[in-house]
Every structure is written in C-alpha cells, then in structure tokens.
FIKE-178407 format. One record per residue (C-alpha): x, y, z; residue in one letter. Coordinates in pm, whole numbers, plus 50000, padded with zeros to 5 digits. Each point is the difference from the previous one (the first is absolute). Layout:
BEGIN
XYZa/...
***
This chain:
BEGIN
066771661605218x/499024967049948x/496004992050090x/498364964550082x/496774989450208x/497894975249999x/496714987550227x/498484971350191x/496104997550029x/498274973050138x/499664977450349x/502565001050233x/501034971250280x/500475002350371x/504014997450063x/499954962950126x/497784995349651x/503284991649792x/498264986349709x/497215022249991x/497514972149991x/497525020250279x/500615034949871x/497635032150218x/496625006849828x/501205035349907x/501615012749726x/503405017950020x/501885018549769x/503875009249982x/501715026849715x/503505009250065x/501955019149769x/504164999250018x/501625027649817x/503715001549987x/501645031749985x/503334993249835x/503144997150226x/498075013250278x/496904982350145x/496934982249985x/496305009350110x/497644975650058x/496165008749992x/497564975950181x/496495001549997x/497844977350138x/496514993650103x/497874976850109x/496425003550169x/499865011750449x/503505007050235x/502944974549944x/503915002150070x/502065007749738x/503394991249974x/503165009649722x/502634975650063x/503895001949924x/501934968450042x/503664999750050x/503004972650021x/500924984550334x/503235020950001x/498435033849950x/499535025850293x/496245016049961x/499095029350248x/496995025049970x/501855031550013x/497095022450068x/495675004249906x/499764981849687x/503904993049937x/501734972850032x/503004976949796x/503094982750021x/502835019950248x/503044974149926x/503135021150010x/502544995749726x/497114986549793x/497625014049711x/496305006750163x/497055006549935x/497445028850186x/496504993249935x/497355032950072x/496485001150027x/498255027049887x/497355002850274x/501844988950245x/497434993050251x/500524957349916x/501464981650310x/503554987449892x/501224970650158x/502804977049904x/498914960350088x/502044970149963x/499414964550075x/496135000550091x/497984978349964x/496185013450040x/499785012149712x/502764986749859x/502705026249962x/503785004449927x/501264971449914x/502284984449723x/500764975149821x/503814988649940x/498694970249869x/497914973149978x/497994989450330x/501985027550182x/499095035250106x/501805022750253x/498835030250127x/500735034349734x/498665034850006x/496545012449891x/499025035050016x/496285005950045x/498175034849957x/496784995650189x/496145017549962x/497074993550061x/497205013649774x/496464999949831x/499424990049721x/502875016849829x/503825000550102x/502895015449827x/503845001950045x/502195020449760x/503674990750036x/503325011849962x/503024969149944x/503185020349971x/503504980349994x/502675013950164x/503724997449956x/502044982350305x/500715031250235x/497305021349898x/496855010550221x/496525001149928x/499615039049862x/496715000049809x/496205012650099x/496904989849894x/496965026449981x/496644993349854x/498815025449803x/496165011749922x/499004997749639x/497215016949815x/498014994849675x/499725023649763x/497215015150171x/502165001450323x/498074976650206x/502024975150203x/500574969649864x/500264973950254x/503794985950074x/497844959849951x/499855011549665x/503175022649897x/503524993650177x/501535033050041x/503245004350158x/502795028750005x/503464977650130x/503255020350169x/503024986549947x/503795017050041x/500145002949613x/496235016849987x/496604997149968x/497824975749804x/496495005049915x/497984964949940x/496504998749886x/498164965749903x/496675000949859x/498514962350217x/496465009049795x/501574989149667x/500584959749946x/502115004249705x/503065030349901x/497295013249743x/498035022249859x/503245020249876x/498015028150179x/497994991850318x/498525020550260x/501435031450145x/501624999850356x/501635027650191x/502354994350263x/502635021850212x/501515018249687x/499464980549739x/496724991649735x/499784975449728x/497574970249862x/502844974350018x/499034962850207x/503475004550149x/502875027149991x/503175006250189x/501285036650033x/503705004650130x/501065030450123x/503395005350153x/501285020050278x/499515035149833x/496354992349900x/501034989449617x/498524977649827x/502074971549901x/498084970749902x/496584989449913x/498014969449916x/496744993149897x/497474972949941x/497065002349751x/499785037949984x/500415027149803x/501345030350211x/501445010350338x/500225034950131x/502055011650259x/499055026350205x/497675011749715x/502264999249703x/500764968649800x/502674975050069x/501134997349586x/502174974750060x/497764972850123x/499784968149818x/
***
C-alpha cells in the first residue's frame, strides 16, 4: 500500500471567479487521502468543510471518446466494450451521480484538443449537499476489457479503545468484496502525518491496531494473505496478532 494526502485551507471563489480575485468570506478546508492498494485499487478519502449548507461535488473527467454511465447508487465508470475500464464506488452511496458533458453553467465537461478549442468530453459528478461538513470515500478499481464491475463497498463502524464510536469524518473504515476476497481498510483522517510509530487504538469489524493506515487481505477461505501498514506497531485479526505485518 502506498499512502499520500495532502490539504487546502483558506478562501475559496465562486465558479465564474477564475482567478480567485473575490474569493467567499468563509473559510474552507479540503484533506483527501489516496491510498493505492497494489495491482488492485485506489481509495480516495475527502473531507471537507466549510461554515452553513453548500453543494458538494467529486468530479471525474474523462476523454471525448470514452463511454461514462452511472451503473447504480453511488457507481458509475467507463462501459466501452473491448476496452480497459474503470468502476468508480462510493461508499455512502446516497451522492447524486450524474454524467455531464458540454455545459456551460457551471462550466462542465469539456476538453481541450488544443489550443483555443474545446469539444464536449465526459465528467462524472457525485453530488451532496451538506452542513458544514461533507465526506465521500471512494473506490477507483480498473478493470480488464470484458470484465464487469464485481466489487462492494461497506462502511464499517470503528471504536476506540474504550469502544466508543469514532465518527466515520474522522476514521475511514471500510471492509471491500471482491471475487478474490475480502479487504479490510482502516485510515486514521485524525493524524496529519504516518507517525507516532504507535498512535491511537481503533477497532473495526475484526480487526484492532494503532496503525494511521493498514490493509488486511483475506481470500476466499477467510486466510489471511496480505497486510500493510502505516505508522503502527501491531494488527490483530480477529483477536490474535497478524505476525507478519510490516
């Protein structure tokens, strides 16, 4: 597993704003986190927040010559036949999804081939509206040409130590079904940085540790096969320890 974030806190701009030189009196604030799970997937973990209700909305933006459909509540991706594509899944997948091209208030789905030219491409919007504070956890799996989309997305509730819930703004916990098995995700959003080597304890679906991040693969018979962590110290599975986690 491979681990990046990064954040954006300050004034934001109405969309017709391009330059930002009238940016909102209100402060907003955007974390995502991308982890990519080797040769399988990425999740990316978006937090945001910014003061009363707004519109949110996670954007995906595709080539002219790619076909984008939403394929069902929170899933949607590119359905070209004889092609690789990608499936993208929301993890609360209460998000309108709706694929735009060619609008122009707000601008939306358009492309560039080159300069002083656009033409209309593909732009996949998940939609919410919220206060305050808006989240979207997300699944981007690539699929081999031929192959259908086969995974689910559950959110999980996590604990402390203590076993009060931790709230899903602050912890992304996930358990993701495959054909080859069942992954286990946990990312710590209260940290800022993959240290302290040990941080605090969280409990979720089978699994307890005090790493920022881990991965837990188990295949179709319940083994464990793999396991990655970030910035901790132990894992245990189903109350005994995972020894092989690095």
């Amino acid at each position: 597993m491979d681990l990046a974030w990064g954040f954006y806190d300050g004034p934001w701009s109405d969309f017709m704003d391009y330059r930002g030189r009238h940016p909102v009196d209100l402060p907003a604030t955007h974390r995502r986190d991308i982890a990519f799970v080797k040769n399988s997937y990425w999740i990316l973990s978006d937090r945001l927040a910014c003061p009363g209700q707004h519109r949110y909305a996670q954007l995906f933006h595709f080539l002219p010559d790619r076909t984008v459909k939403a394929i069902g509540p929170g899933r949607a991706g590119t359905v070209d036949a004889d092609r690789a594509n990608v499936a993208i899944v929301q993890a609360d997948p209460g998000a309108a999804v709706e694929v735009i091209a060619g609008r122009d208030d707000p601008p939306r789905g358009w492309f560039s081939p080159s300069g002083g030219k656009i033409v209309p491409a593909p732009a996949l919007s998940f939609e919410q509206s919220a206060t305050d504070h808006a989240r979207y956890d997300t699944l981007v799996l690539p699929l081999p040409a031929g192959h259908a989309t086969n995974v689910q997305v559950e959110r999980l509730t996590c604990t402390d130590e203590l076993g009060s819930e931790i709230s899903a703004d602050d912890v992304c916990s996930l358990r993701i079904t495959t054909p080859a098995g069942i992954d286990y995700y946990v990312n710590d959003l209260r940290q800022g940085e993959i240290g302290p080597p040990a941080g605090r304890v969280k409990r979720s679906g089978p699994i307890e540790t005090d790493a920022r991040a881990v991965i837990l693969r188990l295949d179709t018979q319940g083994k464990v096969v793999a396991v990655s962590l970030a910035g901790g110290t132990r894992l245990d599975y189903q109350g005994s320890p995972v020894n092989n986690a690095k």
